[in-house]
PDB file with one MODEL, atoms N, CA, C and O in Angstrom:
MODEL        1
ATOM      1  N   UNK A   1      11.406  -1.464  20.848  1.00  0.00           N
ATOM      2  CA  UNK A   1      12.386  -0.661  20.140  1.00  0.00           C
ATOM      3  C   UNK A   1      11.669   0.535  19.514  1.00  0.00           C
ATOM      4  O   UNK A   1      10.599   0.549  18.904  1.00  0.00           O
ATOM      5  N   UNK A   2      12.538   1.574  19.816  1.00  0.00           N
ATOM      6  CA  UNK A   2      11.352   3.043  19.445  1.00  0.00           C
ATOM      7  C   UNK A   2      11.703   3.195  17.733  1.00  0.00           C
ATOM      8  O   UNK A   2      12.795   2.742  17.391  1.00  0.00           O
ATOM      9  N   UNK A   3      10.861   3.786  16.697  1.00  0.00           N
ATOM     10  CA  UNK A   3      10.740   3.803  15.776  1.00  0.00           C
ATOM     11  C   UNK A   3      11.215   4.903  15.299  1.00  0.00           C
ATOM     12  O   UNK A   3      10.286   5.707  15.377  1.00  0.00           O
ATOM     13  N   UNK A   4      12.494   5.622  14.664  1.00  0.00           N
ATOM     14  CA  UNK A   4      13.180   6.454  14.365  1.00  0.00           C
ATOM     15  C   UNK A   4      12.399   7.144  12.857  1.00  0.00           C
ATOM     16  O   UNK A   4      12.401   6.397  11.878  1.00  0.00           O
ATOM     17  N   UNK A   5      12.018   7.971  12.767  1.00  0.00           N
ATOM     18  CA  UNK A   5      10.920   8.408  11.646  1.00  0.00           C
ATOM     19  C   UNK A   5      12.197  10.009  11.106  1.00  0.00           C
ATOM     20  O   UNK A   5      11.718  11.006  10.566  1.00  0.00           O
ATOM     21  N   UNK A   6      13.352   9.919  11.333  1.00  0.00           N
ATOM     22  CA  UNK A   6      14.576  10.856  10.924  1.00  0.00           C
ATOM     23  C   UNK A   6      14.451  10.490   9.037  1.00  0.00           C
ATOM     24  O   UNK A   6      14.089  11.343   8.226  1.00  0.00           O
ATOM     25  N   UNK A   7      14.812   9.169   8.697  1.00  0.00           N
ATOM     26  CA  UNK A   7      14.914   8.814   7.244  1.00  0.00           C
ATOM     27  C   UNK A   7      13.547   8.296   6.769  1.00  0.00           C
ATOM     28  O   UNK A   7      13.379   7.828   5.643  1.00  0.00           O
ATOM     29  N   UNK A   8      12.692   8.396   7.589  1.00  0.00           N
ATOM     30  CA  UNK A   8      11.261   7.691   6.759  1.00  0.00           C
ATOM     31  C   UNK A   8      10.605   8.693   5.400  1.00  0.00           C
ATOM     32  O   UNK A   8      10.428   9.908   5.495  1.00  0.00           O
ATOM     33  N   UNK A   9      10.398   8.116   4.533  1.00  0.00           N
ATOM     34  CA  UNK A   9      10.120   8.456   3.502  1.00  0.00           C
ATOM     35  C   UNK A   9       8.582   8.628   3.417  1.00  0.00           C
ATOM     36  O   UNK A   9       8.176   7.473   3.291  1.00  0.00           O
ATOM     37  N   UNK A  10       7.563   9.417   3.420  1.00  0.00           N
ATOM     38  CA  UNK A  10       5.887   9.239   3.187  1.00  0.00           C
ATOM     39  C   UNK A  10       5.566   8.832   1.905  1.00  0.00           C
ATOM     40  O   UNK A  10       6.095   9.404   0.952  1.00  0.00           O
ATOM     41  N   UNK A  11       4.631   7.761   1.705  1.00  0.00           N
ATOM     42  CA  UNK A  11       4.157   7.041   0.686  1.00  0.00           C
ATOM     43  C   UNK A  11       3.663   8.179  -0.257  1.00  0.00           C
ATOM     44  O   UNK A  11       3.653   7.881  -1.452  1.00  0.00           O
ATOM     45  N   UNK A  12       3.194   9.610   0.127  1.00  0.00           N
ATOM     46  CA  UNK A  12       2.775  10.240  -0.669  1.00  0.00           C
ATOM     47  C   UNK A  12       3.664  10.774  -1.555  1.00  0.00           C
ATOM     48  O   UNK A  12       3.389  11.396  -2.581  1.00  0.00           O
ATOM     49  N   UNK A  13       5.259  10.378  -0.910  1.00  0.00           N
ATOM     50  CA  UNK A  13       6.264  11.103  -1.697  1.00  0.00           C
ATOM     51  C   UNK A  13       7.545   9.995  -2.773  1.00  0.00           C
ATOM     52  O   UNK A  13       8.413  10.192  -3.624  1.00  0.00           O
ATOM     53  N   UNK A  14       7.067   9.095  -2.205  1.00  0.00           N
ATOM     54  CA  UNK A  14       7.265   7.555  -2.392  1.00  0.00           C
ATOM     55  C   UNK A  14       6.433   7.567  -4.153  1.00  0.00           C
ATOM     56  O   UNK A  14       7.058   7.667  -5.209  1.00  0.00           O
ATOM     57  N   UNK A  15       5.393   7.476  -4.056  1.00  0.00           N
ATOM     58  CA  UNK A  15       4.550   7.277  -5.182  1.00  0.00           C
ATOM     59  C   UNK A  15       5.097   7.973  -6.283  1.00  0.00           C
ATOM     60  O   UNK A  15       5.167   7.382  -7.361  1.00  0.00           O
ATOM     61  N   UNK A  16       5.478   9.085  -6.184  1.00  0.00           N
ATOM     62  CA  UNK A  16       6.180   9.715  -8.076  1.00  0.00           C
ATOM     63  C   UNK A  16       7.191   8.731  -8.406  1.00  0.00           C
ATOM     64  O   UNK A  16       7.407   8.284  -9.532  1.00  0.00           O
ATOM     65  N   UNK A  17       7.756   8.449  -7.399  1.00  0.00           N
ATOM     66  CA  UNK A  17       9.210   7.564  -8.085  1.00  0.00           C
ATOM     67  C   UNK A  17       8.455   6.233  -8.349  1.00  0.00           C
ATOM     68  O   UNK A  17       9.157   5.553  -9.096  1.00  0.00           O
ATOM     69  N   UNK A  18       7.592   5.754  -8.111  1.00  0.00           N
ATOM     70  CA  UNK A  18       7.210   4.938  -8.947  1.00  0.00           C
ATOM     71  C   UNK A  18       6.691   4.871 -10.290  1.00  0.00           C
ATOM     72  O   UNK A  18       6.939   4.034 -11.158  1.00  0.00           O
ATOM     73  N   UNK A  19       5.821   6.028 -10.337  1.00  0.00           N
ATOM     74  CA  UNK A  19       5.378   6.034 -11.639  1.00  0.00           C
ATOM     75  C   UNK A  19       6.481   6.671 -12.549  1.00  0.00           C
ATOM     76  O   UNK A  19       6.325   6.505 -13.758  1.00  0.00           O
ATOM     77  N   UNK A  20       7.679   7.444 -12.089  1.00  0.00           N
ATOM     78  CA  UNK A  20       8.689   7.861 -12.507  1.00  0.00           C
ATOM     79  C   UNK A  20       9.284   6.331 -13.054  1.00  0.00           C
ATOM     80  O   UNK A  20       9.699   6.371 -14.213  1.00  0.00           O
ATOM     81  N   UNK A  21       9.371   5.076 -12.411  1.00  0.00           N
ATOM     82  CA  UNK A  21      10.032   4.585 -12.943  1.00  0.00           C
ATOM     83  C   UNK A  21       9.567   3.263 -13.786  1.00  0.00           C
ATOM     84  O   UNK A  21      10.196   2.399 -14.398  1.00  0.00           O
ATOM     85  N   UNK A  22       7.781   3.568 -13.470  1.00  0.00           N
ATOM     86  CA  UNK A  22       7.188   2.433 -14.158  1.00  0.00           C
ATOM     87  C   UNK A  22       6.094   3.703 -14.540  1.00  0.00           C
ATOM     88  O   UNK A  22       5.423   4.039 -13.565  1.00  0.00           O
ATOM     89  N   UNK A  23       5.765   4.571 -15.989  1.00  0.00           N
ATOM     90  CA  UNK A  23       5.267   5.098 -16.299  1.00  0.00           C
ATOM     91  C   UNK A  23       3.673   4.617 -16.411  1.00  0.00           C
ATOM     92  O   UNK A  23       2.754   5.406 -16.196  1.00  0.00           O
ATOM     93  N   UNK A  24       3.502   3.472 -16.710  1.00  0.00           N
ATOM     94  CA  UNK A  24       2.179   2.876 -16.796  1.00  0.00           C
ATOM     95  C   UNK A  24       2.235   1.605 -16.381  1.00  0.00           C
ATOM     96  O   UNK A  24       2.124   0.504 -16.920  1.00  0.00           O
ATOM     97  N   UNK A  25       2.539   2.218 -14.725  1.00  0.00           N
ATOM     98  CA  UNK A  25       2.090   1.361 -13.659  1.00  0.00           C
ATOM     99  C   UNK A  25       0.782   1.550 -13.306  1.00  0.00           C
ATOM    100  O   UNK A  25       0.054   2.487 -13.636  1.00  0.00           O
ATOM    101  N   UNK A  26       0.429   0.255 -12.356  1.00  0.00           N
ATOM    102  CA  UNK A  26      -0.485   0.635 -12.183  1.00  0.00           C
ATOM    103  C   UNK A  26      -0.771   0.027 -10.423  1.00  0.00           C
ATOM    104  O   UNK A  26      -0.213  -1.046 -10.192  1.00  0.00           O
ATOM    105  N   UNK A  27      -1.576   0.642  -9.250  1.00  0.00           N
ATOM    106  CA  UNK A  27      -1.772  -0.183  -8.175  1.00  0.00           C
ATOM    107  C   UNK A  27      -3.268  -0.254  -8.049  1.00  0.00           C
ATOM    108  O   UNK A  27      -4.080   0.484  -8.606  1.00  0.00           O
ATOM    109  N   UNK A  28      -3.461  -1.057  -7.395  1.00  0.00           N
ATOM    110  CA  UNK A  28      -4.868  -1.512  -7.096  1.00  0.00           C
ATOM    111  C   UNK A  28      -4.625  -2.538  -5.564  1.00  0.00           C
ATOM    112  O   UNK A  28      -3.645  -3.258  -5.378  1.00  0.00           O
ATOM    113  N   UNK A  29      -5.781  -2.361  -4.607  1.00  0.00           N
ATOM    114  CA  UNK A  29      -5.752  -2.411  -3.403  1.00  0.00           C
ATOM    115  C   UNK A  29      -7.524  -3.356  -3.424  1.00  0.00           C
ATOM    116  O   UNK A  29      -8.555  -3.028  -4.012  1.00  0.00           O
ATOM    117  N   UNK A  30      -7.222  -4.663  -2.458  1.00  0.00           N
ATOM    118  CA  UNK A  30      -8.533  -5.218  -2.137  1.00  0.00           C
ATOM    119  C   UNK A  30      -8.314  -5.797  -0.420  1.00  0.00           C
ATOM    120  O   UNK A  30      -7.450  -6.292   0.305  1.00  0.00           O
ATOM    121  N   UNK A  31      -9.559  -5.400  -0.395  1.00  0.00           N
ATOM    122  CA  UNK A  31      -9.941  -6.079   1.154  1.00  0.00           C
ATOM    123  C   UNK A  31      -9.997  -6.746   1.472  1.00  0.00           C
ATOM    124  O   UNK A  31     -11.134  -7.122   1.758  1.00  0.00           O
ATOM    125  N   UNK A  32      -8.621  -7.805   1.835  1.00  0.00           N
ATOM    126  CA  UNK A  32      -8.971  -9.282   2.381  1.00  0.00           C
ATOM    127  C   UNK A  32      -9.424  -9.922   3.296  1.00  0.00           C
ATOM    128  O   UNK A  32      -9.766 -11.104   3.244  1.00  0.00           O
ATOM    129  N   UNK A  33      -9.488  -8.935   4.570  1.00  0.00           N
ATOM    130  CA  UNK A  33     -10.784  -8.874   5.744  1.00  0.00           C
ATOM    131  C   UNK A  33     -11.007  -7.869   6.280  1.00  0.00           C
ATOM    132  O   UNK A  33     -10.334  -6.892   6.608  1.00  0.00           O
ATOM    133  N   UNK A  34     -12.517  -8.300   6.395  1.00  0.00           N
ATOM    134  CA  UNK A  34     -13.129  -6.575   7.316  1.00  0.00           C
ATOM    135  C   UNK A  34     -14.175  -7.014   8.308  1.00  0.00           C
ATOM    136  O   UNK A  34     -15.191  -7.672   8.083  1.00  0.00           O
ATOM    137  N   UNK A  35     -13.650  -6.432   9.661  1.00  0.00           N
ATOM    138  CA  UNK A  35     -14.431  -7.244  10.583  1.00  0.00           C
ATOM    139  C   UNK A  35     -14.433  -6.237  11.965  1.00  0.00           C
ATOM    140  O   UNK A  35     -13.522  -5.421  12.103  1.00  0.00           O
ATOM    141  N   UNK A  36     -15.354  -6.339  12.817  1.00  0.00           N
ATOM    142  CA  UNK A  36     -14.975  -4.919  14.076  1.00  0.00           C
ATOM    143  C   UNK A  36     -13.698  -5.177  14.529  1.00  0.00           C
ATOM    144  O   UNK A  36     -13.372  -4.386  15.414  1.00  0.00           O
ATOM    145  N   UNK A  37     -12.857  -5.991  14.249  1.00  0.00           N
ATOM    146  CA  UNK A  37     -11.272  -5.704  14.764  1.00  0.00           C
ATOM    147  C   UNK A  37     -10.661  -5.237  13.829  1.00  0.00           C
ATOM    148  O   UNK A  37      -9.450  -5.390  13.988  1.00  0.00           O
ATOM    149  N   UNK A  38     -10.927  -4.726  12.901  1.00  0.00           N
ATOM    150  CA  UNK A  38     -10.200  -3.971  11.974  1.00  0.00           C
ATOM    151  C   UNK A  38     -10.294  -4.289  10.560  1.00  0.00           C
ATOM    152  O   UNK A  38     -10.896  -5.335  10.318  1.00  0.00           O
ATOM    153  N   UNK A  39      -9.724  -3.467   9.311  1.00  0.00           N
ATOM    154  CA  UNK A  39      -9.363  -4.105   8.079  1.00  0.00           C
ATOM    155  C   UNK A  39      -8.330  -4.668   7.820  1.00  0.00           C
ATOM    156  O   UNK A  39      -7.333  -4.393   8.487  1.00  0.00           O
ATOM    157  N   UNK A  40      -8.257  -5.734   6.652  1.00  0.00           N
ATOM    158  CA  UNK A  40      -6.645  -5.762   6.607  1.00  0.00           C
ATOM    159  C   UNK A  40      -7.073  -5.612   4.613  1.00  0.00           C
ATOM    160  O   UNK A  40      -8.082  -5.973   4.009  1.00  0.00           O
ATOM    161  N   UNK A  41      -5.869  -4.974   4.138  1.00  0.00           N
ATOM    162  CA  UNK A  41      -5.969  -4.834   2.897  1.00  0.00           C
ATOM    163  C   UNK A  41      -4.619  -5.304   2.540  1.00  0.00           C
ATOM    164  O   UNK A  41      -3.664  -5.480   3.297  1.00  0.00           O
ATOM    165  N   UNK A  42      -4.693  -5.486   1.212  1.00  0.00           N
ATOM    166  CA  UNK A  42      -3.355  -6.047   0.064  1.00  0.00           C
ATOM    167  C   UNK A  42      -3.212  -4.639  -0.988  1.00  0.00           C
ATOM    168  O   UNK A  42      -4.136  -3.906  -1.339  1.00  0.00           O
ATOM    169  N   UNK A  43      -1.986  -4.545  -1.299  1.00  0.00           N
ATOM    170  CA  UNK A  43      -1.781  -3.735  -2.431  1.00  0.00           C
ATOM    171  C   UNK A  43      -1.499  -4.457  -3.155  1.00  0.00           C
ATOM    172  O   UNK A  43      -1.215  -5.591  -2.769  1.00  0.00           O
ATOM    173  N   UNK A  44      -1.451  -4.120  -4.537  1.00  0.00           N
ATOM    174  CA  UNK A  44      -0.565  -4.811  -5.563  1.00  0.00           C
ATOM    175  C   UNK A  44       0.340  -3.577  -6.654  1.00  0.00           C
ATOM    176  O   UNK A  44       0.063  -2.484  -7.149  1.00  0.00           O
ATOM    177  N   UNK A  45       0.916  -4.028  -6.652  1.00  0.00           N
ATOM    178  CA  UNK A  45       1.697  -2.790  -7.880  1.00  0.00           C
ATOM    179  C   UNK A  45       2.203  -3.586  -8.893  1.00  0.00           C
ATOM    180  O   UNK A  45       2.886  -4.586  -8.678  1.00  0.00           O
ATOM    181  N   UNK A  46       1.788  -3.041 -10.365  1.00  0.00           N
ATOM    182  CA  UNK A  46       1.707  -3.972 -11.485  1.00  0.00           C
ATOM    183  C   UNK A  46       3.389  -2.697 -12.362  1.00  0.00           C
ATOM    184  O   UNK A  46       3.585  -1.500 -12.155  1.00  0.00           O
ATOM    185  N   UNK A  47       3.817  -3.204 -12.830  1.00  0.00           N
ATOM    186  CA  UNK A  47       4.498  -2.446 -13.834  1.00  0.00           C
ATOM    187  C   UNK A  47       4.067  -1.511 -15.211  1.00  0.00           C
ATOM    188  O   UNK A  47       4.264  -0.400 -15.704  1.00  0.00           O
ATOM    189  N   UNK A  48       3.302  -2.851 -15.470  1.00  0.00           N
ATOM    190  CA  UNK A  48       2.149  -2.488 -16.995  1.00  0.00           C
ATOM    191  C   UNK A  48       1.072  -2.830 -16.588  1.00  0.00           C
ATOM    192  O   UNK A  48       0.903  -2.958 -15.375  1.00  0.00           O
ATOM    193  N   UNK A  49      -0.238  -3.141 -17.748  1.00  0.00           N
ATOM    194  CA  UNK A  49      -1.257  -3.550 -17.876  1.00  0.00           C
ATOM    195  C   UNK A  49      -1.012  -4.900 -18.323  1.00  0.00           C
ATOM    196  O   UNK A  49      -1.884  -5.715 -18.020  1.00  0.00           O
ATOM    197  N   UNK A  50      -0.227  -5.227 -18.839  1.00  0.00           N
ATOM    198  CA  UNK A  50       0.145  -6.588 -19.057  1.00  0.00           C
ATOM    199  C   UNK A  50      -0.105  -7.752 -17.597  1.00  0.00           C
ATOM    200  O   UNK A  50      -0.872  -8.662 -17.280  1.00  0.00           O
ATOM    201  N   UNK A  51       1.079  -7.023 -17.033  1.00  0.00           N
ATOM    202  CA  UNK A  51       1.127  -7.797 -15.583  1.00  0.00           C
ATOM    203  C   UNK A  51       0.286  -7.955 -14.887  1.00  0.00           C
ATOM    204  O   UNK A  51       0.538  -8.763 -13.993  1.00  0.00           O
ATOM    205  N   UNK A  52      -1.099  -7.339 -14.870  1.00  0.00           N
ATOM    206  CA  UNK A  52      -2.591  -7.086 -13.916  1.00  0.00           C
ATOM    207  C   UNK A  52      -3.572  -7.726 -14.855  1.00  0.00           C
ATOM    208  O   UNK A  52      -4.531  -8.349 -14.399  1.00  0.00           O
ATOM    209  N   UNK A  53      -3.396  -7.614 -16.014  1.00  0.00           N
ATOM    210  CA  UNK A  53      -3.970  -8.668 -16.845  1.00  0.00           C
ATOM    211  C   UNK A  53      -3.707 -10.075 -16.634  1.00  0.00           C
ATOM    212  O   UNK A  53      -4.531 -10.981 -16.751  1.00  0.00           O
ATOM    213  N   UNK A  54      -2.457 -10.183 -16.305  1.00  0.00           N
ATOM    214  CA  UNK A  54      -2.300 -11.930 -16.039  1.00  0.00           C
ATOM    215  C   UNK A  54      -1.820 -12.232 -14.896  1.00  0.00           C
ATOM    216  O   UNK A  54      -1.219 -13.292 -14.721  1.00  0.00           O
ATOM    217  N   UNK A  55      -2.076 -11.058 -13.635  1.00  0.00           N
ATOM    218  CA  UNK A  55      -2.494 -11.095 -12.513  1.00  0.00           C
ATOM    219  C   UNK A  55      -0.938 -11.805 -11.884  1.00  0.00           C
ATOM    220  O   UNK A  55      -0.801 -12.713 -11.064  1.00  0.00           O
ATOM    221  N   UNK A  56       0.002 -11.090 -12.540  1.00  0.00           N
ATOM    222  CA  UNK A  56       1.558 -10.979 -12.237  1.00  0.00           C
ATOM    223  C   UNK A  56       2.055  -9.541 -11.556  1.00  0.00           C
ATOM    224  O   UNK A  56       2.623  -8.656 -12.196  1.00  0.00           O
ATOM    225  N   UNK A  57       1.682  -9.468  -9.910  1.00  0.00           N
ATOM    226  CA  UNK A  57       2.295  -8.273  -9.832  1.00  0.00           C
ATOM    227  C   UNK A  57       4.039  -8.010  -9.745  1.00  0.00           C
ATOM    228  O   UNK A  57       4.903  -8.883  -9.839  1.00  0.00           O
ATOM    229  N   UNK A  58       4.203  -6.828  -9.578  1.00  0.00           N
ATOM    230  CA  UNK A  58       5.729  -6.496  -9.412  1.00  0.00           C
ATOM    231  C   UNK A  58       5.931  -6.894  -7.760  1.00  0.00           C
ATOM    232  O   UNK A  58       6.709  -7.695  -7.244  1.00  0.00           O
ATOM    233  N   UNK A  59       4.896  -5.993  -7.146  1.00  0.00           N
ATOM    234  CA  UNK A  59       5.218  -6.343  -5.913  1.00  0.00           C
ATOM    235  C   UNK A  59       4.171  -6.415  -5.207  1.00  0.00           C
ATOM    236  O   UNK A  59       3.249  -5.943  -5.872  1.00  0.00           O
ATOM    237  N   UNK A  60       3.662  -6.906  -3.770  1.00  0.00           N
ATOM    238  CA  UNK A  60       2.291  -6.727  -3.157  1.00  0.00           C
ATOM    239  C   UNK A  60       3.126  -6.003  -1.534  1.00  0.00           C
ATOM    240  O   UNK A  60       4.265  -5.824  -1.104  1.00  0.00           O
ATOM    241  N   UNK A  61       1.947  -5.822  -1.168  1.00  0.00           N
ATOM    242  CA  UNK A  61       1.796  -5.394   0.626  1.00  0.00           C
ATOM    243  C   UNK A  61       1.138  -5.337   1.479  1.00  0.00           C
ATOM    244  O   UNK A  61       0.844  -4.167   1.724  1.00  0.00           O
ATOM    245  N   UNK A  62       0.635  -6.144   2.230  1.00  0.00           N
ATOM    246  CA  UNK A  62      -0.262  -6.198   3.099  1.00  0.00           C
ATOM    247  C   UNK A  62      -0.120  -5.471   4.264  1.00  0.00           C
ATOM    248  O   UNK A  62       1.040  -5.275   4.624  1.00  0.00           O
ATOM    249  N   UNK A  63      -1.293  -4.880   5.155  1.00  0.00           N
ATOM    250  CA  UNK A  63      -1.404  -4.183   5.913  1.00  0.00           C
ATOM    251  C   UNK A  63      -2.845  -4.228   7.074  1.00  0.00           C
ATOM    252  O   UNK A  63      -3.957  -4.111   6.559  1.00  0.00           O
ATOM    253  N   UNK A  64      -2.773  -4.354   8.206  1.00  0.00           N
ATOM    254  CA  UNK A  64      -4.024  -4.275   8.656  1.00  0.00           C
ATOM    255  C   UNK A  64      -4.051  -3.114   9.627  1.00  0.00           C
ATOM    256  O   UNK A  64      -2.960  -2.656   9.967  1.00  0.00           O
ATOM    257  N   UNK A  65      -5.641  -2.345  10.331  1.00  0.00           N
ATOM    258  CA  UNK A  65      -5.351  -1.147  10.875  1.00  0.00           C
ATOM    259  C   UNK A  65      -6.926  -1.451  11.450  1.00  0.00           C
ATOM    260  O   UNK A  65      -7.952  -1.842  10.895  1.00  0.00           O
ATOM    261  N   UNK A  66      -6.618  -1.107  12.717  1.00  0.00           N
ATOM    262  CA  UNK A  66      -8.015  -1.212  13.831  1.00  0.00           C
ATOM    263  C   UNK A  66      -8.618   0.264  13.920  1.00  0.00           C
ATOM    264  O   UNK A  66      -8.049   1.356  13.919  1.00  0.00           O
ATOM    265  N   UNK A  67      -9.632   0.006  13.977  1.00  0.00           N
ATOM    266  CA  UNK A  67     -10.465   1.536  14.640  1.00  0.00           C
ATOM    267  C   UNK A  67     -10.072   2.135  15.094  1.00  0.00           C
ATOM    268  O   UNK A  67      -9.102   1.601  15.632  1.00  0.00           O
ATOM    269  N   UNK A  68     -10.156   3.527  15.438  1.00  0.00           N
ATOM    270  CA  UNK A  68      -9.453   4.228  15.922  1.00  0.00           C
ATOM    271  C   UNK A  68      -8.170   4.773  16.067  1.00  0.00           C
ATOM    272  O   UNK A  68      -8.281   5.673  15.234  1.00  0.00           O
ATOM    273  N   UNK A  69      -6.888   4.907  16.567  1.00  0.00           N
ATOM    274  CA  UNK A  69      -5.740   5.255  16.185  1.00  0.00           C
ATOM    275  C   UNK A  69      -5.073   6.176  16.456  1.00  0.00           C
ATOM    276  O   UNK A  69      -5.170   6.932  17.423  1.00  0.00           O
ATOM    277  N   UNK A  70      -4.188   6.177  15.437  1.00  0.00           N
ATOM    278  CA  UNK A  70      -3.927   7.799  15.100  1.00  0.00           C
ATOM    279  C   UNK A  70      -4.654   8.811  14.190  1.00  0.00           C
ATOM    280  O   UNK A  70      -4.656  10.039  14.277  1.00  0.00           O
ATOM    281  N   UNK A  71      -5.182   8.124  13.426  1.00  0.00           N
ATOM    282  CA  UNK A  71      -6.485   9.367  12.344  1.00  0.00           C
ATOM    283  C   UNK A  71      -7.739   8.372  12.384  1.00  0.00           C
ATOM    284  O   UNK A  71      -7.560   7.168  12.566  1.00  0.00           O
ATOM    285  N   UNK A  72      -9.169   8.985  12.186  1.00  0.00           N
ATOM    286  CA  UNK A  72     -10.395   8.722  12.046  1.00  0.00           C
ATOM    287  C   UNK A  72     -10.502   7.525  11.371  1.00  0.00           C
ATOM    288  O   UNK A  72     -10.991   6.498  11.841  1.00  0.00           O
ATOM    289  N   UNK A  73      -9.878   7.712   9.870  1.00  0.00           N
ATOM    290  CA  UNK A  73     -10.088   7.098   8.525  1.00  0.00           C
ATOM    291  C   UNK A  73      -9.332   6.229   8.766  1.00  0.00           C
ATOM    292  O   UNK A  73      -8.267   6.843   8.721  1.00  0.00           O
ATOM    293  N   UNK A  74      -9.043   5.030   9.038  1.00  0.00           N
ATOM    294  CA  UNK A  74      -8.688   3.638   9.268  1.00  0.00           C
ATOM    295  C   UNK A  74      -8.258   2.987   7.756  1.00  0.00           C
ATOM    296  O   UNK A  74      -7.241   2.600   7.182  1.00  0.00           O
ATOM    297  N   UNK A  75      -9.634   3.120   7.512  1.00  0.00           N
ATOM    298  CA  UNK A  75      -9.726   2.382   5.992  1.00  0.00           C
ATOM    299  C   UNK A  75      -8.328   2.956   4.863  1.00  0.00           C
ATOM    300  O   UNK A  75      -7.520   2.305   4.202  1.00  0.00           O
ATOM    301  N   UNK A  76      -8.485   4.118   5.000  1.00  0.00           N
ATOM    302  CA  UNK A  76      -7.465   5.219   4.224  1.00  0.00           C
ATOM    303  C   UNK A  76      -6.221   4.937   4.703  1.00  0.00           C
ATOM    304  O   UNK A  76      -5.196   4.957   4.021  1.00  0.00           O
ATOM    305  N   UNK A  77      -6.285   4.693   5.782  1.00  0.00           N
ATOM    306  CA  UNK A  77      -4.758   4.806   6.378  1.00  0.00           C
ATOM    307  C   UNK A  77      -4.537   3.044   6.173  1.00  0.00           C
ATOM    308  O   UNK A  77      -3.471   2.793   5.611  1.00  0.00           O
ATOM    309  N   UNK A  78      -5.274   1.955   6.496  1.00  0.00           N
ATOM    310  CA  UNK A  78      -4.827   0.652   5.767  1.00  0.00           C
ATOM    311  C   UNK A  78      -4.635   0.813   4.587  1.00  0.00           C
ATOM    312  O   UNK A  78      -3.474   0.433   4.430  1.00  0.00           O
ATOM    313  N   UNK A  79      -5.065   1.170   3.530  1.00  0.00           N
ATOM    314  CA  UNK A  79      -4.384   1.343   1.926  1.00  0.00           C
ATOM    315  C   UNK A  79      -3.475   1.925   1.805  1.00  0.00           C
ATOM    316  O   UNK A  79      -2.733   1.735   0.842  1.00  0.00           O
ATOM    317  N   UNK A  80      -3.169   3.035   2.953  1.00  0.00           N
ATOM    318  CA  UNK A  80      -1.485   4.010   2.091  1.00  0.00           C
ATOM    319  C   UNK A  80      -0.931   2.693   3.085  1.00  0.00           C
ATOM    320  O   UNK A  80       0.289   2.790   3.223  1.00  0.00           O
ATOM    321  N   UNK A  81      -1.278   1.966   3.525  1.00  0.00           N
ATOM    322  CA  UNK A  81      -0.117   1.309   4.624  1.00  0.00           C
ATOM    323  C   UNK A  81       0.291   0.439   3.957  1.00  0.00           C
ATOM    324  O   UNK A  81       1.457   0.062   4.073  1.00  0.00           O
ATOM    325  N   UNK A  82      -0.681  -0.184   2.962  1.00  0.00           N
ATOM    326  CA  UNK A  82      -0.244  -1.246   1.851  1.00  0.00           C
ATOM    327  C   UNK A  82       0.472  -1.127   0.891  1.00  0.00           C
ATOM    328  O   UNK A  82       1.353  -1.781   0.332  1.00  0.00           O
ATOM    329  N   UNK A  83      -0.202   0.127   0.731  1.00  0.00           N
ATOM    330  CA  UNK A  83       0.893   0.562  -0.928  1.00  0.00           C
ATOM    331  C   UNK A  83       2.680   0.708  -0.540  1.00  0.00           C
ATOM    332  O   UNK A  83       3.675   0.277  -1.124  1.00  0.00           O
ATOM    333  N   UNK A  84       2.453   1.740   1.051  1.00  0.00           N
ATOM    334  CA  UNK A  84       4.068   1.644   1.612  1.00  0.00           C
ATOM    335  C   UNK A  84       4.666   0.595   1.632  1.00  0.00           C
ATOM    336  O   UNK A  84       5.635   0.487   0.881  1.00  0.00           O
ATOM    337  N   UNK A  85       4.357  -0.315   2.336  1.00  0.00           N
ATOM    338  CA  UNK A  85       4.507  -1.843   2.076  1.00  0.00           C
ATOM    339  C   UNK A  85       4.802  -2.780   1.148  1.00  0.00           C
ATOM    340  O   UNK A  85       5.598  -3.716   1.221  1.00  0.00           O
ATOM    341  N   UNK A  86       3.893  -2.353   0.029  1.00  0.00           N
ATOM    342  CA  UNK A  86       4.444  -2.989  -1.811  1.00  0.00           C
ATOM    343  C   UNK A  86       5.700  -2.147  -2.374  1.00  0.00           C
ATOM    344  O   UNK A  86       6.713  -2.623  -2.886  1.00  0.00           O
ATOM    345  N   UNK A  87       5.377  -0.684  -2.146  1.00  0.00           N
ATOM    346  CA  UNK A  87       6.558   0.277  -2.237  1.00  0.00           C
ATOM    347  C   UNK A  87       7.802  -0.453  -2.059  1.00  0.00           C
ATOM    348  O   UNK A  87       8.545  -0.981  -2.887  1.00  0.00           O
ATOM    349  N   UNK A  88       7.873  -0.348  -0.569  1.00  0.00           N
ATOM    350  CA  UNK A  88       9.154  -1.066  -0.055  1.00  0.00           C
ATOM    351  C   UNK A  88       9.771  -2.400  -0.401  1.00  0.00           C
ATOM    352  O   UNK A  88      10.898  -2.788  -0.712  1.00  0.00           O
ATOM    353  N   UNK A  89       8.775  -2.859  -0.252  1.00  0.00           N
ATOM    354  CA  UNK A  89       9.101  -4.223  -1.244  1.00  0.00           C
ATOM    355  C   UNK A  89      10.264  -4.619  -2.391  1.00  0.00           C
ATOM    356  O   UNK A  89      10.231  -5.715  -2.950  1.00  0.00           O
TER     357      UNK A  89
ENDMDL
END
């Protein structure tokens, strides 16, 4: 099924409305494997500092992304893929 990218939203544009609606939010991203078939990373998106303190996120997103691709940076492009991912969430 082909992937219609007419209403897709970019995470880069995605991200104000979050902090728009959680002012001291906060995300943070870890590597849950990294191996020559690729990375896979987790986002997490916290609301406050409260919630990352007691390790309660709002939402998470996982994402994995192999070498090569569509851009160089793999690594970069698994983290916005996560955060889109918790985003959506």
């Amino acid at each position: 099924m082909p992937i219609n990218l007419d209403n897709y939203e970019m995470v880069k544009d995605r991200l104000p409305l979050f902090y728009e609606k959680y002012p001291k939010g906060h995300i943070t991203c870890d590597i849950l494997s990294e191996t020559s078939a690729g990375v896979t990373m987790k986002a997490y998106l916290y609301e406050n500092w409260d919630q990352q303190v007691h390790q309660a996120p709002l939402t998470t997103g996982i994402a994995h992304e192999k070498p090569g691709g569509f851009i160089d940076k793999y690594y970069e492009n698994c983290e916005t893929s996560a955060i889109g991912r918790a985003l959506a969430n």
